[in-house]
C-alpha positions in Angstrom: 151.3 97.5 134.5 149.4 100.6 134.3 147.7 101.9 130.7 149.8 103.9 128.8 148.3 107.5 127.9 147.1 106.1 124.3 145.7 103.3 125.2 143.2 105.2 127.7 139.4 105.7 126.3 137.8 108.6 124.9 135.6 109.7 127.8 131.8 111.0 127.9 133.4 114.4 128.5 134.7 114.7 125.3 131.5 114.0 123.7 128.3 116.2 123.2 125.9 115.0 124.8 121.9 114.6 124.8 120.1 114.0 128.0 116.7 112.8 129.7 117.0 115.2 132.3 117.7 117.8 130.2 114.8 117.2 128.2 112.5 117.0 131.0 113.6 119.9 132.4 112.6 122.0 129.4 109.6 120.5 129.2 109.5 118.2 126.1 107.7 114.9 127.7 104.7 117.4 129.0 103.1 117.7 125.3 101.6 113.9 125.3 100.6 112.9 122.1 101.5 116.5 120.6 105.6 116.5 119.0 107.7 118.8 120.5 110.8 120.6 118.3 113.5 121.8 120.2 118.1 122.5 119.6 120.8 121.6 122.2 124.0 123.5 121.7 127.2 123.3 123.1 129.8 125.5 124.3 133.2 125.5 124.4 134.8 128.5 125.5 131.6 130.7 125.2 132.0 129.5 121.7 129.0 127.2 120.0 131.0 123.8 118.9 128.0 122.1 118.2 124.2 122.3 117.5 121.7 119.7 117.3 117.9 120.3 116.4 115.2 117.9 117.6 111.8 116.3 118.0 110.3 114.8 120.6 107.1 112.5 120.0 105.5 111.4 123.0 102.6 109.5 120.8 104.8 107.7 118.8 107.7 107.1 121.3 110.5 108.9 119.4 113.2 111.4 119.3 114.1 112.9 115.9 117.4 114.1 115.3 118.4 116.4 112.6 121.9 118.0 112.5 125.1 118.3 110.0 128.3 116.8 110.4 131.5 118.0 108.8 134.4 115.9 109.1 137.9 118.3 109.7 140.4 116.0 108.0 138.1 116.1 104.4 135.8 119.2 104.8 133.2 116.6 104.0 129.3 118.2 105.4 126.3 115.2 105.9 123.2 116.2 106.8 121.6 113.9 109.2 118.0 113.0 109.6 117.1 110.0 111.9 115.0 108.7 115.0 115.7 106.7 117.7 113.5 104.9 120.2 111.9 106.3 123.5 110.9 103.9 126.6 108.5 104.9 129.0 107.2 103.4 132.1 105.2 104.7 135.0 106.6 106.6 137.9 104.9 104.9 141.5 103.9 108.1 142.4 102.8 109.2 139.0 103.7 110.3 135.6 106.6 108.9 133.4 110.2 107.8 133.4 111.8 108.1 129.7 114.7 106.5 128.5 116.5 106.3 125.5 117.0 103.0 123.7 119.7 102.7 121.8 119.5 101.4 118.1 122.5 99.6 118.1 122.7 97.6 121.8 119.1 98.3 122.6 119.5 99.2 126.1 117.3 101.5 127.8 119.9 104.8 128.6 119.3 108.1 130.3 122.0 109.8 127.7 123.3 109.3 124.5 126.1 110.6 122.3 127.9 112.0 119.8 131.5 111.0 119.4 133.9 111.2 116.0 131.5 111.9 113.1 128.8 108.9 114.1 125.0 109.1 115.5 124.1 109.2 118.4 124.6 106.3 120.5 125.3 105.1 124.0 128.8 105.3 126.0 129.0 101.1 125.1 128.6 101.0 122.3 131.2 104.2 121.6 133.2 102.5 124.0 133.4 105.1 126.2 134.7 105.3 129.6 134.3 108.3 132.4 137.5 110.4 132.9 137.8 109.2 136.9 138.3 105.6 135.1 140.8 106.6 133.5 142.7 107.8 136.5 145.2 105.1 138.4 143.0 103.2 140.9 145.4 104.5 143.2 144.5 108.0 143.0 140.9 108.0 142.3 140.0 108.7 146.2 140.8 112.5 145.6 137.7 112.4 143.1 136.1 110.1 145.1 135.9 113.2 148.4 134.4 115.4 145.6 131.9 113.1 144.3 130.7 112.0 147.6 129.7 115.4 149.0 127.5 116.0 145.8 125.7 112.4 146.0 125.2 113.2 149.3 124.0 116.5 148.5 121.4 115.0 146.5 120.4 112.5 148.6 119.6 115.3 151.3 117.1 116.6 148.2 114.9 113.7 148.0 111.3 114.1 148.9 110.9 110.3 148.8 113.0 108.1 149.3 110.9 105.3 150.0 107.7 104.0 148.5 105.4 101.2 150.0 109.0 99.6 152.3 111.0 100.1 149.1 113.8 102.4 148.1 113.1 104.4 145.0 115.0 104.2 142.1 116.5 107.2 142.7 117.2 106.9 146.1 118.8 103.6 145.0 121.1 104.5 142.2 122.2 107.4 144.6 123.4 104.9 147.1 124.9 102.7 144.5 127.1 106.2 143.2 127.7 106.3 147.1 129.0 102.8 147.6 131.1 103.4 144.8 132.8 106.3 146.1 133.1 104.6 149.7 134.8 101.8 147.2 137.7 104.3 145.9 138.3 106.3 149.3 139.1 102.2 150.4 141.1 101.7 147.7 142.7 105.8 148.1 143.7 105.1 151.7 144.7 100.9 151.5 147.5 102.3 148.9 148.6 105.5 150.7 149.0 103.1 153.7 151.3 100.9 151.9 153.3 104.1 150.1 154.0 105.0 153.3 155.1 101.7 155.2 157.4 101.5 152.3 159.1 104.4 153.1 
């Protein structure tokens, strides 16, 4: 029996989200030793829903988060002021790979979020879920064509996929996304085939 609409998760969509590779892409791991301040906002419409300012401390290993919270049902404002772990390891081919770690699970995370009035955490321990799994197995395929022309995409983009025999991390997470896909299209066409015999 399939999940009825309420019992489906809240998904990472509906969250606002904070990001390694947003970081890195504006720079904030490039300042070793030195903190850098920085704000994320988000949109929703063209209109700000949310803004979140931040520090990033490559010495120490931390992000600082600072940001206030009002709940709608009480009109209740908390101003939050907390840090939470950065993991670093070296790259093969130099420099650094960051990751989150999250204060509650501990696990190392490329993205972290904020979901009904709490800090930021990771999509476990929110119990979070991506919208395609919320979708019928039966129709995730249609997502599945999508999804597989833009891991395939970025596949094309790598300059390396390979280093010393092995596949890079990249290169393999990429193929995992792409088995995944190749997974659901199975899945998408097995049950089509049986709709239609059953016609």
């Amino acid at each position: 029996m399939s999940r009825s609409y309420h019992e489906k998760k809240a998904t990472v969509d509906e969250c606002h989200a904070i990001t390694i590779s947003f970081l890195k892409k504006h720079g904030y791991f490039k300042g070793l030793g030195c903190p850098t301040s920085g704000s994320i906002k988000w949109l929703r419409r063209e209109e700000v829903v949310g803004a979140v300012g931040f520090s990033v401390d490559t010495a120490e290993l931390e992000i600082r988060f600072k940001y206030v919270l009002t709940e709608h049902s009480t009109g209740k404002v908390s101003h939050r002021d907390y840090s939470i772990q950065l993991h670093r390891t070296a790259c093969n081919l130099g420099g650094y790979r960051y990751y989150f770690v999250c204060w509650d699970c501990q696990r190392h995370l490329t993205a972290l979020y904020l979901f009904s009035n709490r800090d930021f955490l990771c999509r476990h321990c929110l119990n979070l879920t991506y919208s395609s799994r919320n979708v019928s197995k039966r129709f995730r395929g249609l997502d599945a064509l999508f999804r597989h022309d833009e891991i395939n995409e970025a596949i094309d983009k790598l300059r390396t996929k390979f280093y010393r025999g092995a596949p890079t991390r990249r290169y393999h997470a990429l193929m995992q996304k792409d088995g995944r896909c190749s997974s659901d299209l199975r899945t998408f066409v097995a049950s089509h085939k049986t709709i239609s015999r059953s016609l």
